[in-house]
C-alpha positions as CSV (number, residue, x, y, z in Angstrom):
1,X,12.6,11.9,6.3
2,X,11.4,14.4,3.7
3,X,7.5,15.7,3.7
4,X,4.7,13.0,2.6
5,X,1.9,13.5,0.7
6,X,-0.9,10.3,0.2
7,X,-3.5,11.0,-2.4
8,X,-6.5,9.1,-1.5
9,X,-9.6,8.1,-3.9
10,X,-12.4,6.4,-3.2
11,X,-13.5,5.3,-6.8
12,X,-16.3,2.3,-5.8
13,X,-19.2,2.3,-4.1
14,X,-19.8,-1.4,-3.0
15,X,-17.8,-0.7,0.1
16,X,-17.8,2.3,2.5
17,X,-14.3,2.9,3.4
18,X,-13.8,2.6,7.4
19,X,-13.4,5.3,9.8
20,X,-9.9,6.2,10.4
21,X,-8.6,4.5,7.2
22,X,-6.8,7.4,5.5
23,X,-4.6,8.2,8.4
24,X,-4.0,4.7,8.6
25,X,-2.4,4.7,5.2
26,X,-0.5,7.3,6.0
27,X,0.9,5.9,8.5
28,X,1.9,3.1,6.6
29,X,3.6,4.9,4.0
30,X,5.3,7.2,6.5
31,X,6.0,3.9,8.2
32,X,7.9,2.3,4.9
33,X,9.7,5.3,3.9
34,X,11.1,5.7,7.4
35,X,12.2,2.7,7.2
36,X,13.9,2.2,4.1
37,X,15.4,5.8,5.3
38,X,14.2,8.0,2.0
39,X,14.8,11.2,2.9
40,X,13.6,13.1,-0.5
41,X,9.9,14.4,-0.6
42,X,7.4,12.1,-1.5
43,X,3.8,11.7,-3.2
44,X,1.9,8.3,-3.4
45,X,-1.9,7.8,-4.6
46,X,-3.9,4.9,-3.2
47,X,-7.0,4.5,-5.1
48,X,-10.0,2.2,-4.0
49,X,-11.8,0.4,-6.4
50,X,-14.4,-3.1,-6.3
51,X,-13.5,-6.2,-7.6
52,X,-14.4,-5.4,-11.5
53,X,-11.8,-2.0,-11.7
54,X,-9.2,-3.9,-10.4
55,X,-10.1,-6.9,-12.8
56,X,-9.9,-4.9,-15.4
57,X,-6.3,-3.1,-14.3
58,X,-5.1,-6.4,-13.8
59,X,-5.8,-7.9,-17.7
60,X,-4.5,-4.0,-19.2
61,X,-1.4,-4.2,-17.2
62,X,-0.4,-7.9,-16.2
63,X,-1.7,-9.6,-18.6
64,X,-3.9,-11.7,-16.0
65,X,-7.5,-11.5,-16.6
66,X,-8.6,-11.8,-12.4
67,X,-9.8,-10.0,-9.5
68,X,-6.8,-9.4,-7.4
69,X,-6.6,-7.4,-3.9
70,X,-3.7,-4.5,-4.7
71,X,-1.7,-2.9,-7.5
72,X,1.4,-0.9,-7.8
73,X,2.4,1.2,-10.7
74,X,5.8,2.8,-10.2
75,X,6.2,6.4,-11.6
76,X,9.9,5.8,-13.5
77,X,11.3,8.8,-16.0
78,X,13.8,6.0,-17.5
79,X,15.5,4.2,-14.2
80,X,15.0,7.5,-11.7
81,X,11.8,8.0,-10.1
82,X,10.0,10.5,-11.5
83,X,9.7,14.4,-10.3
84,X,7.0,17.1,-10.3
85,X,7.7,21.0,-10.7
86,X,8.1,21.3,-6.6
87,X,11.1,18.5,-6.9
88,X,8.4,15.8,-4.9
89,X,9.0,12.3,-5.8
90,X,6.0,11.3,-7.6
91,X,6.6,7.5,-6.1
92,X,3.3,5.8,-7.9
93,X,0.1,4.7,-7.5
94,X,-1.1,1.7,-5.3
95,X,-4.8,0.6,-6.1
96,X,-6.8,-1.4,-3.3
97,X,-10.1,-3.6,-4.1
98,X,-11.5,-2.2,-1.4
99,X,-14.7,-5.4,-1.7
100,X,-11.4,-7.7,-2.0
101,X,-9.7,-6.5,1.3
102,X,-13.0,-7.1,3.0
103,X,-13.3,-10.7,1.7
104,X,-9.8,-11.8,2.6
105,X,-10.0,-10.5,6.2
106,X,-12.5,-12.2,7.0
107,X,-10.5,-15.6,5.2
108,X,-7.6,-14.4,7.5
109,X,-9.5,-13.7,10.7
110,X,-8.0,-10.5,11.4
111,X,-9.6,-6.7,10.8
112,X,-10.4,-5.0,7.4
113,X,-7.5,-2.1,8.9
114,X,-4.4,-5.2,9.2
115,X,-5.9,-5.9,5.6
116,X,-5.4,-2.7,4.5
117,X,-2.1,-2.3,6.2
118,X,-0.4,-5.1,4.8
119,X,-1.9,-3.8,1.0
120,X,-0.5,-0.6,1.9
121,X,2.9,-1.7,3.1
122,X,3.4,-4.4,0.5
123,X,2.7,-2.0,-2.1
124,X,4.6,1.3,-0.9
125,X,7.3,-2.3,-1.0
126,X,6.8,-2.5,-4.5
127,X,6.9,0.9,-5.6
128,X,10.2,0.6,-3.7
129,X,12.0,-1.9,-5.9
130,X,11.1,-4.9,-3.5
131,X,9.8,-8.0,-5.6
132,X,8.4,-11.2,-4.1
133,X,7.3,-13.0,-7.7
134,X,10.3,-15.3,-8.3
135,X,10.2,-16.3,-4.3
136,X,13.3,-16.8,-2.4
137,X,15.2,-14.8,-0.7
138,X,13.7,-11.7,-2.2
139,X,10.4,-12.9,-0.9
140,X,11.1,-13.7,2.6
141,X,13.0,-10.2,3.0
142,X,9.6,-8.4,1.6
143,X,8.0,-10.6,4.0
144,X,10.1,-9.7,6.9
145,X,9.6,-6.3,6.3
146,X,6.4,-6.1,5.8
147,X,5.5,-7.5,9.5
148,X,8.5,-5.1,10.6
149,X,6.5,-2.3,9.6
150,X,2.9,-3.6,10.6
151,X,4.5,-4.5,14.4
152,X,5.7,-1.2,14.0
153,X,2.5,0.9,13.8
154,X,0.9,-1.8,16.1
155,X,-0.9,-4.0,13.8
156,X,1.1,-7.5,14.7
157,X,-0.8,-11.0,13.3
158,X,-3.4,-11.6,16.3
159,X,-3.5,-7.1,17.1
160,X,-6.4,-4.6,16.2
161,X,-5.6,-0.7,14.8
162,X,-3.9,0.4,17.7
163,X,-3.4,4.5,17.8
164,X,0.0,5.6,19.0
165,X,0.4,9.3,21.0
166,X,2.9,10.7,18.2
167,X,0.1,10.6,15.6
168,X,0.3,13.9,12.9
């Protein structure tokens, strides 16, 4: 695998973001690009923002005037990803409600860092080509490797943020 480079933001201040979160997220995305064996150089943003930001994103892009928990914007030069100067694949943006997150792990009974993870992963997923909106088969391979990934970096269904020796 070719070098990584996560942007992170924090653009809200409803939420403070968790200890240990930004290397989480990097994990992640190492996580997903190892497994779908890209081997180029790669930059990724993730952006947090409350409820409203993501709102708004939501009705400029989708059409859907609503809160929702993550978004993925690919970074496309026709139908190639796009490149800066250095030759990096500039893969996209991924933009977590960080106040969302919070809300929907405590729904789902597990921590605010297997929240994050699955955002991550699903949307590094996303900026991959991967689709789940028409269901499926397409959806249950997402799915599948989604957990694949979160197993991966320790973070099954019923686990906590477990930190593994081979952490850079």
């Amino acid at each position: 695998m070719g070098k990584l480079k996560v942007l992170i933001n924090d653009n809200q201040n409803i939420c403070k973001v968790p200890t240990g979160m930004r290397l989480l997220i990097k994990r992640c995305c190492k996580a997903v690009l190892q497994m779908e064996q890209v081997n180029d150089d790669v930059e990724v943003s993730v952006s947090f923002v409350d409820n409203n930001q993501i709102k708004k994103l939501n009705a400029e892009y989708r059409n859907k005037d609503m809160e929702t928990d993550v978004l993925s914007f690919q970074m496309f030069e026709g139908n190639k990803y796009k490149k800066n100067a250095d030759g990096v694949v500039v893969l996209g943006d991924i933009v977590i409600s960080l106040e969302k997150a919070i809300k929907q792990a405590y729904e789902y009974n597990h921590s605010i860092f297997r929240e994050i993870s699955y955002l991550t992963v699903h949307s590094m997923l996303h900026l991959l080509n991967y689709d789940h909106e028409n269901g499926g088969l397409e959806a249950v391979r997402m799915r599948e490797k989604e957990e694949t990934v979160l197993s991966k970096i320790g973070l099954t269904r019923d686990a906590t943020y477990v930190i593994l020796d081979d952490e850079d």
